[in-house]
PDB file of N, CA, C and O in Angstrom:
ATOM      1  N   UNK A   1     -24.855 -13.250  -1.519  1.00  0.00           N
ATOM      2  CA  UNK A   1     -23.942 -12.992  -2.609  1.00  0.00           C
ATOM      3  C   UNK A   1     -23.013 -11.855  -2.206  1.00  0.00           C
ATOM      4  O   UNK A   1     -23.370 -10.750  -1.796  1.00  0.00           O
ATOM      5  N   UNK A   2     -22.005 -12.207  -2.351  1.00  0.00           N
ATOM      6  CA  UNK A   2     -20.915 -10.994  -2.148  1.00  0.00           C
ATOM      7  C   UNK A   2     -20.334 -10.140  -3.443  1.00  0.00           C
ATOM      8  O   UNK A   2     -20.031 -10.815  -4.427  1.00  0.00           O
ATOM      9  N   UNK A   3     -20.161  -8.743  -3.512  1.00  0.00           N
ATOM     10  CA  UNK A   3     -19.382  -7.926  -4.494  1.00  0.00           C
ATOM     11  C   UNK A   3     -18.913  -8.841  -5.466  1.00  0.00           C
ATOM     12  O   UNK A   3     -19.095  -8.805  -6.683  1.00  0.00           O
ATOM     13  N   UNK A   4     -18.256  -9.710  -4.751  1.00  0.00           N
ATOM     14  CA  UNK A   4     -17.483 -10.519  -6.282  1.00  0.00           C
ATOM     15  C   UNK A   4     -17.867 -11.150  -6.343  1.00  0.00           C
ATOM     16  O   UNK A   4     -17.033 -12.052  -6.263  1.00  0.00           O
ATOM     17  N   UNK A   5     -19.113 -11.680  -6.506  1.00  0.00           N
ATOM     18  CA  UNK A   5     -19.932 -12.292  -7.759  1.00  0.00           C
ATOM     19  C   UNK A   5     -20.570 -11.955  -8.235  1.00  0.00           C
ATOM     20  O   UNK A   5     -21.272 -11.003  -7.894  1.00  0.00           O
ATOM     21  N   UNK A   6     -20.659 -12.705  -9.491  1.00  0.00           N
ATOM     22  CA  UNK A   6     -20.836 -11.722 -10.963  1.00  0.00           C
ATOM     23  C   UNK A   6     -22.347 -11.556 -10.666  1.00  0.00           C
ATOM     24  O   UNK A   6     -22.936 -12.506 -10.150  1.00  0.00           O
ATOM     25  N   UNK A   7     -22.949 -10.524 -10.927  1.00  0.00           N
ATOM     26  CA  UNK A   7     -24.364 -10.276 -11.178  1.00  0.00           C
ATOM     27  C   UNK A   7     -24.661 -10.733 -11.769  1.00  0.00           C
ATOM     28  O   UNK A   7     -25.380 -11.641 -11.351  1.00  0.00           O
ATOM     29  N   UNK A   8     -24.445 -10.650 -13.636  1.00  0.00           N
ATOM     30  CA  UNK A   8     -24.869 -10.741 -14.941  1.00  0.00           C
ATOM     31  C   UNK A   8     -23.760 -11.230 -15.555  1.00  0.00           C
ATOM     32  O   UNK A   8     -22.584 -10.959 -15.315  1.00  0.00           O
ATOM     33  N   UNK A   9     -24.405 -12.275 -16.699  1.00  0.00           N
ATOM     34  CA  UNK A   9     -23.114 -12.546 -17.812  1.00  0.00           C
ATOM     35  C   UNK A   9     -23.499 -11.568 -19.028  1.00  0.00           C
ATOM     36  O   UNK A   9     -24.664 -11.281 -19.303  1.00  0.00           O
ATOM     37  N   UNK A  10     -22.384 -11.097 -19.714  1.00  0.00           N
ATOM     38  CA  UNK A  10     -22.458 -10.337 -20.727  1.00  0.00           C
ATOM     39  C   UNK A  10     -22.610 -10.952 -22.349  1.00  0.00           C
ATOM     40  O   UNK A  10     -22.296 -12.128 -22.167  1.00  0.00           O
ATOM     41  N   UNK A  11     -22.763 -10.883 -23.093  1.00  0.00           N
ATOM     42  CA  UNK A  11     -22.548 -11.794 -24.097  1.00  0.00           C
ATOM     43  C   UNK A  11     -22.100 -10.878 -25.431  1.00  0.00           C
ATOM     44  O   UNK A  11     -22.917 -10.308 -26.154  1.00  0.00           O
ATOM     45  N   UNK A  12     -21.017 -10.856 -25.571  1.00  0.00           N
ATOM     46  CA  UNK A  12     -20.344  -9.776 -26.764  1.00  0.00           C
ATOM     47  C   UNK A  12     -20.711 -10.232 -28.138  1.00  0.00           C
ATOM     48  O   UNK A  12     -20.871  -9.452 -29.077  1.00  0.00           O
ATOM     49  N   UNK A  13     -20.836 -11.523 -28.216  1.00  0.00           N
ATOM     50  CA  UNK A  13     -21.185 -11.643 -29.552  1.00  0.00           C
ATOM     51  C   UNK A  13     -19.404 -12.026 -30.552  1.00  0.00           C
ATOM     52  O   UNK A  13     -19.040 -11.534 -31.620  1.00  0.00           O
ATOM     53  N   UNK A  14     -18.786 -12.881 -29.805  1.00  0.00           N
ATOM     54  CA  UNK A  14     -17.559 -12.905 -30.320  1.00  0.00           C
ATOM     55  C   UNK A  14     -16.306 -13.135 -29.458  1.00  0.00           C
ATOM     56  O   UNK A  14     -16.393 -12.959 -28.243  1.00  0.00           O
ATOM     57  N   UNK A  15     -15.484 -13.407 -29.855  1.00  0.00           N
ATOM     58  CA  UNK A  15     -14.495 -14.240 -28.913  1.00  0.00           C
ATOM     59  C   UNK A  15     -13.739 -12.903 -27.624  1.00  0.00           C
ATOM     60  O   UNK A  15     -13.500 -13.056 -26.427  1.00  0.00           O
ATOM     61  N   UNK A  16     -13.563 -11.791 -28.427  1.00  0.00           N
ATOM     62  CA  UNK A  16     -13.119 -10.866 -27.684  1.00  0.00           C
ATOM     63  C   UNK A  16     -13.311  -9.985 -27.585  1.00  0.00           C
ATOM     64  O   UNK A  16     -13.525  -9.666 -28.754  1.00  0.00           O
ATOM     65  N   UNK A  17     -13.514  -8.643 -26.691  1.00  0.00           N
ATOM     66  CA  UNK A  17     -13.856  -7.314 -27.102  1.00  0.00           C
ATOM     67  C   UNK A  17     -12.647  -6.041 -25.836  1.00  0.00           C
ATOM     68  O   UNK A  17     -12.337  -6.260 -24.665  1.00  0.00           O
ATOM     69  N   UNK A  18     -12.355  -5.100 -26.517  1.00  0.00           N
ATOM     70  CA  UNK A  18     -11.605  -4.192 -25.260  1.00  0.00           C
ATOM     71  C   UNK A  18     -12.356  -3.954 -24.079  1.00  0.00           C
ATOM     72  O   UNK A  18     -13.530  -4.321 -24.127  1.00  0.00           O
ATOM     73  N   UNK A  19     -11.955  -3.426 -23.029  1.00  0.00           N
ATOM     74  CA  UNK A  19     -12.102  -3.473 -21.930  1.00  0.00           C
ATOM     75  C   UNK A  19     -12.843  -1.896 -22.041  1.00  0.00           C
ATOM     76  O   UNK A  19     -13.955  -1.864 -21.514  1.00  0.00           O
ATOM     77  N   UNK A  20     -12.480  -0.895 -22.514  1.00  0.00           N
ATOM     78  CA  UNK A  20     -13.040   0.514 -22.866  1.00  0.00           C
ATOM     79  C   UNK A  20     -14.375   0.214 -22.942  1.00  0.00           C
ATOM     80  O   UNK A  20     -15.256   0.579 -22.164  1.00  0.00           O
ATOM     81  N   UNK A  21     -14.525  -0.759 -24.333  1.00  0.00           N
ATOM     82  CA  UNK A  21     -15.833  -0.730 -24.980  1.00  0.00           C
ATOM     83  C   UNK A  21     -16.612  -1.745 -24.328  1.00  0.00           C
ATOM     84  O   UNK A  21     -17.830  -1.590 -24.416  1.00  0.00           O
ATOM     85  N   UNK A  22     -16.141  -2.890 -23.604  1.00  0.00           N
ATOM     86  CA  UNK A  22     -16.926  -3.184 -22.769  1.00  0.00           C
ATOM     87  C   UNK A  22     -17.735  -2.795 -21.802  1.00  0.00           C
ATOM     88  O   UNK A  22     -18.797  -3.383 -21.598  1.00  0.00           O
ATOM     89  N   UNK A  23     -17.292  -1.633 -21.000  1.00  0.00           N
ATOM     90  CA  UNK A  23     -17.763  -0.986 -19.847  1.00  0.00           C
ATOM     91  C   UNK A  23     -18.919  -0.529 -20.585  1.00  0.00           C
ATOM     92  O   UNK A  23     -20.016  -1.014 -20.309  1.00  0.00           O
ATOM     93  N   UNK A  24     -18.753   0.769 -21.930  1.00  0.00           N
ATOM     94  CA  UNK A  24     -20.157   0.602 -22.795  1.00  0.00           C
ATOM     95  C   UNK A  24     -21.206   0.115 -23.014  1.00  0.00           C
ATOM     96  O   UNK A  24     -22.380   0.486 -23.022  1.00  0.00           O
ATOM     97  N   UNK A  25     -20.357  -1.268 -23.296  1.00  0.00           N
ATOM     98  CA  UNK A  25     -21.400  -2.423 -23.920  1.00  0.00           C
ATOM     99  C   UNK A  25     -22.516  -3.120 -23.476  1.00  0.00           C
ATOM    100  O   UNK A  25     -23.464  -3.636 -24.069  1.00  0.00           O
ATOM    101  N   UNK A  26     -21.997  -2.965 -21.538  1.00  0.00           N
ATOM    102  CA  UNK A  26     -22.487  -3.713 -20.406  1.00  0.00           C
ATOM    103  C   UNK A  26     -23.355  -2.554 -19.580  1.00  0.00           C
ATOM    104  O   UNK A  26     -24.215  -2.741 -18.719  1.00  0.00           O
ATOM    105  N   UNK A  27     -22.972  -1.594 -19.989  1.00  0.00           N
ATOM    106  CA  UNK A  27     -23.703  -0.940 -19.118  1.00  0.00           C
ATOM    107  C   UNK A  27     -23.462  -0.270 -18.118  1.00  0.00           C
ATOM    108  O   UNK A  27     -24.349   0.320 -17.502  1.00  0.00           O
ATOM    109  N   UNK A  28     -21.832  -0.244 -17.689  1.00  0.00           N
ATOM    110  CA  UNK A  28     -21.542   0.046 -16.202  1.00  0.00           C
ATOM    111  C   UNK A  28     -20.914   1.665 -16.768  1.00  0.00           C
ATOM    112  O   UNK A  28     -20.659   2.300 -15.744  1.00  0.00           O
ATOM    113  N   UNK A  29     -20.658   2.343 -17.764  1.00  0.00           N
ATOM    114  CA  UNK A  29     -20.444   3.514 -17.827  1.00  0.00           C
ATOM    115  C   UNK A  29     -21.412   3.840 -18.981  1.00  0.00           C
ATOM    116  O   UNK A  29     -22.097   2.917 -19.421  1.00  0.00           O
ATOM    117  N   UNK A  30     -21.574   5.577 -19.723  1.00  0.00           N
ATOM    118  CA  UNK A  30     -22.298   5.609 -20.482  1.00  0.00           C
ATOM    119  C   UNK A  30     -21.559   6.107 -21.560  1.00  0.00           C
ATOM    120  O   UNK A  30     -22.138   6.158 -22.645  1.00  0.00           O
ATOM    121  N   UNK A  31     -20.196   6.549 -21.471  1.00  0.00           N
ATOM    122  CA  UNK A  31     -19.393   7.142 -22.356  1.00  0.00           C
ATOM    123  C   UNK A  31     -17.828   6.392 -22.663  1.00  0.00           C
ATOM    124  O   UNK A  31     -17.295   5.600 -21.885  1.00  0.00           O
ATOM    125  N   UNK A  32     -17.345   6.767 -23.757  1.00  0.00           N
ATOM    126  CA  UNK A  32     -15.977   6.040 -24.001  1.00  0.00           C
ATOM    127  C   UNK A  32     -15.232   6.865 -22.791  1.00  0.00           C
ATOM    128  O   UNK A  32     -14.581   6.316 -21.903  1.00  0.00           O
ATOM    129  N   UNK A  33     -15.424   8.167 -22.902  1.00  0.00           N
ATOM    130  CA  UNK A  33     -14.451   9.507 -22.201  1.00  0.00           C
ATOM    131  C   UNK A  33     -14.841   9.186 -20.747  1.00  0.00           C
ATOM    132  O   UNK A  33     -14.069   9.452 -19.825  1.00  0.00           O
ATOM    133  N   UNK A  34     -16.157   8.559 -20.525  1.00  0.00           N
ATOM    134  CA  UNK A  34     -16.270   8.438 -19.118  1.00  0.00           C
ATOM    135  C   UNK A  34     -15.674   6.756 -18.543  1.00  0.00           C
ATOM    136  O   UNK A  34     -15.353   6.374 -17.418  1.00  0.00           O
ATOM    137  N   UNK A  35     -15.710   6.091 -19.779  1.00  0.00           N
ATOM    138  CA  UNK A  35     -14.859   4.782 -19.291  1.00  0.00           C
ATOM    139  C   UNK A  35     -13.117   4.909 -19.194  1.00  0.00           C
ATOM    140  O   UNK A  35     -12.412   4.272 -18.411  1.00  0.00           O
ATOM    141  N   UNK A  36     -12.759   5.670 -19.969  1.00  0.00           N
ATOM    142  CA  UNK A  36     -11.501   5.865 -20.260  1.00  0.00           C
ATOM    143  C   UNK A  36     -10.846   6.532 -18.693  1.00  0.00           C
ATOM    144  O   UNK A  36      -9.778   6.257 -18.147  1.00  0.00           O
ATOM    145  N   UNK A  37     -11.870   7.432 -18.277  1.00  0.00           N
ATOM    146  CA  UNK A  37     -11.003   8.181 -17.358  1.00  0.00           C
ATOM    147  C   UNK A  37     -11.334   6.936 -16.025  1.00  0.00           C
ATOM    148  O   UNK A  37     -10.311   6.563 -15.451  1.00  0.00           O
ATOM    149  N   UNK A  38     -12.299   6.479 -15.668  1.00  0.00           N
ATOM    150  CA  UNK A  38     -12.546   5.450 -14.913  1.00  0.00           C
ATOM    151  C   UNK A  38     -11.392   4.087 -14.665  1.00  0.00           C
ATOM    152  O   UNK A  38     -11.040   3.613 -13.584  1.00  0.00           O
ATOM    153  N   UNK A  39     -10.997   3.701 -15.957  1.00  0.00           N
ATOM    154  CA  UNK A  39      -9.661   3.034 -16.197  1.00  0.00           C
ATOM    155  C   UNK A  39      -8.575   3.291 -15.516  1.00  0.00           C
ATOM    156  O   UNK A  39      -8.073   2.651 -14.592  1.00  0.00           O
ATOM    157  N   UNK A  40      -8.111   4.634 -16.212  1.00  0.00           N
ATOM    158  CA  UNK A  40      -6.663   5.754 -15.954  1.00  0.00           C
ATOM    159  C   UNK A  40      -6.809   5.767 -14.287  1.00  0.00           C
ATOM    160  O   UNK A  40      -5.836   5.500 -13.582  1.00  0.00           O
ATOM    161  N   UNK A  41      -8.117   6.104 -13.722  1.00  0.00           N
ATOM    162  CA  UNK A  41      -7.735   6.291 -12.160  1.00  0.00           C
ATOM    163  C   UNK A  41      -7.446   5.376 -11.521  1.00  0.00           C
ATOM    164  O   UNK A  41      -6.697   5.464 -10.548  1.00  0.00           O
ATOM    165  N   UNK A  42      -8.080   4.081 -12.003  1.00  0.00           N
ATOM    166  CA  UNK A  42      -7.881   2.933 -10.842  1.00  0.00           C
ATOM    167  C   UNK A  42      -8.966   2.104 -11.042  1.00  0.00           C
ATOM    168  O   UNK A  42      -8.770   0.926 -10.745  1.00  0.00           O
ATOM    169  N   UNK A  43     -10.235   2.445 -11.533  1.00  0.00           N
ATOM    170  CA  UNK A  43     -11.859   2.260 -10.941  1.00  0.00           C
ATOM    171  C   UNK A  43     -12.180   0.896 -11.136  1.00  0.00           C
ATOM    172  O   UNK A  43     -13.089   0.262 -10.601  1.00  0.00           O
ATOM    173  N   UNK A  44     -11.284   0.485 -12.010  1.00  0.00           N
ATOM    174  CA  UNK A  44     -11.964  -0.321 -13.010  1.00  0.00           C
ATOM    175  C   UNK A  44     -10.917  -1.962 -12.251  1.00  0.00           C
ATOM    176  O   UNK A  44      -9.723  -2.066 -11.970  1.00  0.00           O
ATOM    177  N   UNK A  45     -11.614  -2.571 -12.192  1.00  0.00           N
ATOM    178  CA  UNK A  45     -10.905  -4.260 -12.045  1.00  0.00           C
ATOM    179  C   UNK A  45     -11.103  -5.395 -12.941  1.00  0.00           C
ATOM    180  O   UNK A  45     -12.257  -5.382 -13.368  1.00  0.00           O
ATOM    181  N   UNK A  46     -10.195  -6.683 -13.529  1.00  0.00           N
ATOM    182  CA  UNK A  46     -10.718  -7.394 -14.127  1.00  0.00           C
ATOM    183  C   UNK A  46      -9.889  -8.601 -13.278  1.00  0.00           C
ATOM    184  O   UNK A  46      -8.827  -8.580 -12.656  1.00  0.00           O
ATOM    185  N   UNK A  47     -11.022  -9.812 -13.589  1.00  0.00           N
ATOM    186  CA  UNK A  47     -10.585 -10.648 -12.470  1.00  0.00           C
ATOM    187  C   UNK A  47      -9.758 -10.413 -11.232  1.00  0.00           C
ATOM    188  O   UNK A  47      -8.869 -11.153 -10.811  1.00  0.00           O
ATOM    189  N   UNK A  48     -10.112  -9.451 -10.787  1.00  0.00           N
ATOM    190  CA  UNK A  48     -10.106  -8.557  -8.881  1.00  0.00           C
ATOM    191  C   UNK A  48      -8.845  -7.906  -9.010  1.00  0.00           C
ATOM    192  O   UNK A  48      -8.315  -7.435  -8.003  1.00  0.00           O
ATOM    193  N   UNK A  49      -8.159  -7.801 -10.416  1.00  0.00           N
ATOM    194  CA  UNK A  49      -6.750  -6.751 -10.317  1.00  0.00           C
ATOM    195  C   UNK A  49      -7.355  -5.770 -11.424  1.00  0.00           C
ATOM    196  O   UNK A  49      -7.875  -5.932 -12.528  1.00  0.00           O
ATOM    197  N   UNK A  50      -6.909  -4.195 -10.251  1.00  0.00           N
ATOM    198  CA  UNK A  50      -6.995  -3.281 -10.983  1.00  0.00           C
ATOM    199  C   UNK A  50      -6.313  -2.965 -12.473  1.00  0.00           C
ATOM    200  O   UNK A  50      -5.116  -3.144 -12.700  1.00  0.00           O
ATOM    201  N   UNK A  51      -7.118  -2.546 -13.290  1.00  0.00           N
ATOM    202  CA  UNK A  51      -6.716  -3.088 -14.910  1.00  0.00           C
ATOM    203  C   UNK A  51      -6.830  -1.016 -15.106  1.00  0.00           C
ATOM    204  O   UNK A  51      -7.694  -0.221 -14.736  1.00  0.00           O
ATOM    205  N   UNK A  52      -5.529  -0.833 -15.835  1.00  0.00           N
ATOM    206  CA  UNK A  52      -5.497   0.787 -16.112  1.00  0.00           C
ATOM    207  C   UNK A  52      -5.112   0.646 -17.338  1.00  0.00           C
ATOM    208  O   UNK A  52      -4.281   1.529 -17.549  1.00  0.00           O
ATOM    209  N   UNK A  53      -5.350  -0.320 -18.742  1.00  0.00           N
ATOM    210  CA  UNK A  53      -5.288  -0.180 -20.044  1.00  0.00           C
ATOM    211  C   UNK A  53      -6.545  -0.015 -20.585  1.00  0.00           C
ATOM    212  O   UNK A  53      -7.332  -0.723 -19.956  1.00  0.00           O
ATOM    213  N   UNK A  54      -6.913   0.400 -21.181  1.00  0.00           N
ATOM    214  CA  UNK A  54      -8.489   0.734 -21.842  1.00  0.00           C
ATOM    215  C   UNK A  54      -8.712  -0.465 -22.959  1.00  0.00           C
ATOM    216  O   UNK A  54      -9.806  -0.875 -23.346  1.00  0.00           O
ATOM    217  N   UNK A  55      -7.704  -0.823 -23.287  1.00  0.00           N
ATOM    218  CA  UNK A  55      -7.167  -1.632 -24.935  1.00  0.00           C
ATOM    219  C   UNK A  55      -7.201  -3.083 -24.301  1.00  0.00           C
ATOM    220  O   UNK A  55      -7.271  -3.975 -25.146  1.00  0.00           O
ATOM    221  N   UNK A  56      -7.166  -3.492 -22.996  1.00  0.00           N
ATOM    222  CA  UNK A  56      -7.122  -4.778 -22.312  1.00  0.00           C
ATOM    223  C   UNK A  56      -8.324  -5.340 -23.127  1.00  0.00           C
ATOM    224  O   UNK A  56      -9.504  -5.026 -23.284  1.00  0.00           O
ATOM    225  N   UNK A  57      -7.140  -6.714 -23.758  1.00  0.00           N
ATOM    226  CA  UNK A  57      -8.414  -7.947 -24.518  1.00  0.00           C
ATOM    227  C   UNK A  57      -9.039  -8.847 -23.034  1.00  0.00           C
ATOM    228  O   UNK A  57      -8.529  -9.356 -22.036  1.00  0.00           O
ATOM    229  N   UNK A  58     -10.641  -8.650 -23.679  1.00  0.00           N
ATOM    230  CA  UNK A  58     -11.348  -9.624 -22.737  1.00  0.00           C
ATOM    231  C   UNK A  58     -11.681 -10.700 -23.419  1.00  0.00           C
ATOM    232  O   UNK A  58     -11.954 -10.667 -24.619  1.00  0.00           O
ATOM    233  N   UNK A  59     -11.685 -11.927 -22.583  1.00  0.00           N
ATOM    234  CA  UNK A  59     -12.161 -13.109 -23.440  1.00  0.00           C
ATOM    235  C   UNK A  59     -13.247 -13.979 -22.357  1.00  0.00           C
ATOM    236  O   UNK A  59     -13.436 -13.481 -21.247  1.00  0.00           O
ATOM    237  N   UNK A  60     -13.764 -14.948 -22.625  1.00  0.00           N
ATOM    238  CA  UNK A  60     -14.683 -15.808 -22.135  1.00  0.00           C
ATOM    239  C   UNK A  60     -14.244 -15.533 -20.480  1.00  0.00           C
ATOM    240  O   UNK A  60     -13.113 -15.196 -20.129  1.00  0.00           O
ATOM    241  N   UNK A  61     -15.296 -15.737 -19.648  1.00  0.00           N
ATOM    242  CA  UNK A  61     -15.149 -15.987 -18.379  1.00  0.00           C
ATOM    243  C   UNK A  61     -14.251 -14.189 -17.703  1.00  0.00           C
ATOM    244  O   UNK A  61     -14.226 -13.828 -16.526  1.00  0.00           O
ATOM    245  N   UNK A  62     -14.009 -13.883 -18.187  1.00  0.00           N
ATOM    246  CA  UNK A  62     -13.713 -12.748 -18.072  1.00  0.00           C
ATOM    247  C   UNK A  62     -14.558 -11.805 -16.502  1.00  0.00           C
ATOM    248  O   UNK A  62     -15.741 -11.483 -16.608  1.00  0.00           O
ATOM    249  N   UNK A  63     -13.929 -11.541 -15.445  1.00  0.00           N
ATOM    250  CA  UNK A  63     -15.084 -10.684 -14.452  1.00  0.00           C
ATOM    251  C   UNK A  63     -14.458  -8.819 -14.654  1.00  0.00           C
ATOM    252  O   UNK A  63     -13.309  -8.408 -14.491  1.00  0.00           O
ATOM    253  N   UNK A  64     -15.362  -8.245 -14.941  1.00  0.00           N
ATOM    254  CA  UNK A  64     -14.953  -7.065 -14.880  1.00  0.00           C
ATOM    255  C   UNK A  64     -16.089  -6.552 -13.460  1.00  0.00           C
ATOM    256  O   UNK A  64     -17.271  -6.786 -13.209  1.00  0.00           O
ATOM    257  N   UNK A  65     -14.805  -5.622 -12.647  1.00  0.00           N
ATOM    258  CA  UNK A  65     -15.723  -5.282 -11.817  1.00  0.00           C
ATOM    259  C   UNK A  65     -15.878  -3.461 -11.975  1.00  0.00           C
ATOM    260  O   UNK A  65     -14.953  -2.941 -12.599  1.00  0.00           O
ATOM    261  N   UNK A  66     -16.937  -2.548 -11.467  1.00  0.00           N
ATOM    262  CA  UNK A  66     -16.660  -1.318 -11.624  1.00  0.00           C
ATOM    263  C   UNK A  66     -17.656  -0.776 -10.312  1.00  0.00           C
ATOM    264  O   UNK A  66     -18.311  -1.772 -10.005  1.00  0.00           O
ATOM    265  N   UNK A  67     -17.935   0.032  -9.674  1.00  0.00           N
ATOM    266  CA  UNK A  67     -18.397   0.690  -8.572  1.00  0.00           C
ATOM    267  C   UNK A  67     -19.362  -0.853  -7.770  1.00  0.00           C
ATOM    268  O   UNK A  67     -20.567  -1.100  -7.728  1.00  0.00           O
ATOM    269  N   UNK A  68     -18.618  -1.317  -7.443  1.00  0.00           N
ATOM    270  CA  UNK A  68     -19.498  -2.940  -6.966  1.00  0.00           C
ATOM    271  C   UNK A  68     -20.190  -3.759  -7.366  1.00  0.00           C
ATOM    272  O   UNK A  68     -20.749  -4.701  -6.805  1.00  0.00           O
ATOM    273  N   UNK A  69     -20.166  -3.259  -8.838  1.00  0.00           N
ATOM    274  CA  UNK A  69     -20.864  -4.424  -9.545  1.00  0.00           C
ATOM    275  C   UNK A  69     -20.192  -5.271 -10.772  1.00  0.00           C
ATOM    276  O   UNK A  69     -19.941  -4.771 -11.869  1.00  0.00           O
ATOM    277  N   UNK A  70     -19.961  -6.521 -10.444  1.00  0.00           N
ATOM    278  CA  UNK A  70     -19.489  -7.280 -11.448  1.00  0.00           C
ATOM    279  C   UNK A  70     -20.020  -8.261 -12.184  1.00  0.00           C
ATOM    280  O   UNK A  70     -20.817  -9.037 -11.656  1.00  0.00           O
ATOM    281  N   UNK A  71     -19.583  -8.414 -13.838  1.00  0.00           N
ATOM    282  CA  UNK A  71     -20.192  -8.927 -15.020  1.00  0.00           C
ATOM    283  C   UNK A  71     -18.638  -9.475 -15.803  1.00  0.00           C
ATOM    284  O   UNK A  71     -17.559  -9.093 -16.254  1.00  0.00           O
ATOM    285  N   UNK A  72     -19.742 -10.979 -15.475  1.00  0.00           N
ATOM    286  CA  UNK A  72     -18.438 -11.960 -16.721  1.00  0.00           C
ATOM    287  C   UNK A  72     -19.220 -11.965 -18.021  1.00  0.00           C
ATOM    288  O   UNK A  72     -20.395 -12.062 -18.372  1.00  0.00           O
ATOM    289  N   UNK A  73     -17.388 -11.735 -18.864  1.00  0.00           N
ATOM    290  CA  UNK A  73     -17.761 -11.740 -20.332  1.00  0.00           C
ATOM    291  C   UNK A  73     -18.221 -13.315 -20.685  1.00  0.00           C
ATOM    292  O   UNK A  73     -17.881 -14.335 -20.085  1.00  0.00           O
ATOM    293  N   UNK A  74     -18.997 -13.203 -21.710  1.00  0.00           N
ATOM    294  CA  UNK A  74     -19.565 -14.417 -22.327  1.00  0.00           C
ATOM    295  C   UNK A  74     -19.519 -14.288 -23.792  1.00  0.00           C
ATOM    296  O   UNK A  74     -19.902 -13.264 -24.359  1.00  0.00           O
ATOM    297  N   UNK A  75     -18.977 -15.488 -24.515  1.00  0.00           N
ATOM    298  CA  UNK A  75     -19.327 -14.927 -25.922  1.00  0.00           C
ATOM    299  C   UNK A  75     -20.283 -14.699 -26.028  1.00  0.00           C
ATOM    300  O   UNK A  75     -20.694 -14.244 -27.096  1.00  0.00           O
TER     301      UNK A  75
END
């Protein structure tokens, strides 16, 4: 298995959720302030392009990646 594939599917519970509160939700940060700044630098990827909005809607199939580990959204 390589970096970009997904480890884990996530399951939000709903058609969409932000990209901030995802990182939360999933597990890959532990804070809004620590996802937020993770975003702003670069850290953060969704489907393999670096994503620097915090507010980015995720929907189904969704890959977010963050320090080498990536998780598609699932409702």
């Amino acid at each position: 298995m390589t970096s970009s594939d997904p480890t884990d599917d996530i399951s939000i519970g709903g058609a969409s959720i932000r990209l901030g509160q995802f990182l939360k939700f999933a597990g890959l940060l532990d804070s809004g302030g620590n996802a937020k700044e993770a975003i702003i630098d670069g850290y953060v990827r969704v489907n393999g392009d670096e994503e620097r909005r915090r507010g980015r809607q995720l929907i189904d199939g969704d890959l977010v990646t963050f320090e080498g580990r990536t998780v598609r959204v699932r409702p």
